[in-house]
C-alpha angles and dihedrals in degrees: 000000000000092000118186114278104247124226127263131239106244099213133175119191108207133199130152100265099019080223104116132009097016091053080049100050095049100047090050094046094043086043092044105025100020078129094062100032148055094203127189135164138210143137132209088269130031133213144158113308106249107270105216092052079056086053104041086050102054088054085050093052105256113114109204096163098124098042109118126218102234135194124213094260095057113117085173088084123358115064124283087232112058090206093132120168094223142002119208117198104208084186125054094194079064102041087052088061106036108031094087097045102054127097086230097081101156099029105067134108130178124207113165118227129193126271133213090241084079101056118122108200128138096195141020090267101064084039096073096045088058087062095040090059099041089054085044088053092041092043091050091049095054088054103049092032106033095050101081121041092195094051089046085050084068094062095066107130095164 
């Protein structure tokens, strides 16, 4: 009846700017698995959360308004520790840089996500569907990916 509390995975979704996917990622899998996860997200460097993705989210019922873009440096919101479980690169292009230098050798995964920079729209329009269908496909990978710890430990690449 009163089981032991099971630990947490402590998990940080990284991308250059932490102002797209890996907000993304860590508002669907603290909204689907916060039961499983201590989640957190940051880059190397940190900027404004796309606007747009802020916007699209909140018509789509997901509100993201007091998510904050982090940089690997900021205590304010990431743990003072950085023992994470896992780090997931959502950027090779970051992971290529970063991998090496980081003190979480053993414990990273890339898996390369969509940027805005890809997009083909012409109006505004087609550019919210752009983003519809990035959240839907970011949405769709924390679900398959992030339910089960043990599955998501066999993606480790660094």
């Amino acid at each position: 009846m009163f089981g032991k509390k099971e630990k947490k995975v402590r998990v940080l979704f990284v991308e250059e700017k932490n102002d797209l996917v890996s907000q993304l990622a860590e508002h669907f899998t603290k909204e689907y698995f916060g039961n499983k996860y201590d989640v957190y997200s940051a880059g190397p460097k940190k900027d404004i959360i796309d606007c747009e993705l802020i916007s699209v989210m909140y018509q789509m019922g997901n509100d993201m308004r007091r998510q904050v873009s982090k940089d690997f440096k900021d205590r304010d919101y990431l743990r003072d520790e950085e023992d994470y479980d896992l780090i997931i690169f959502l950027q090779k292009s970051t992971f290529d840089e970063w991998a090496k230098r980081t003190p979480w050798q053993g414990k990273q995964i890339l898996f390369e996500l969509e940027r805005t920079e890809n997009f083909q729209a012409t109006d505004d329009l087609e550019l919210a569907n752009c983003y519809s269908e990035l959240i839907d496909r970011v949405s769709s990978w924390v679900k398959e990916n992030m339910a089960d710890p043990g599955k998501l430990r066999t993606m480790i690449s660094a």
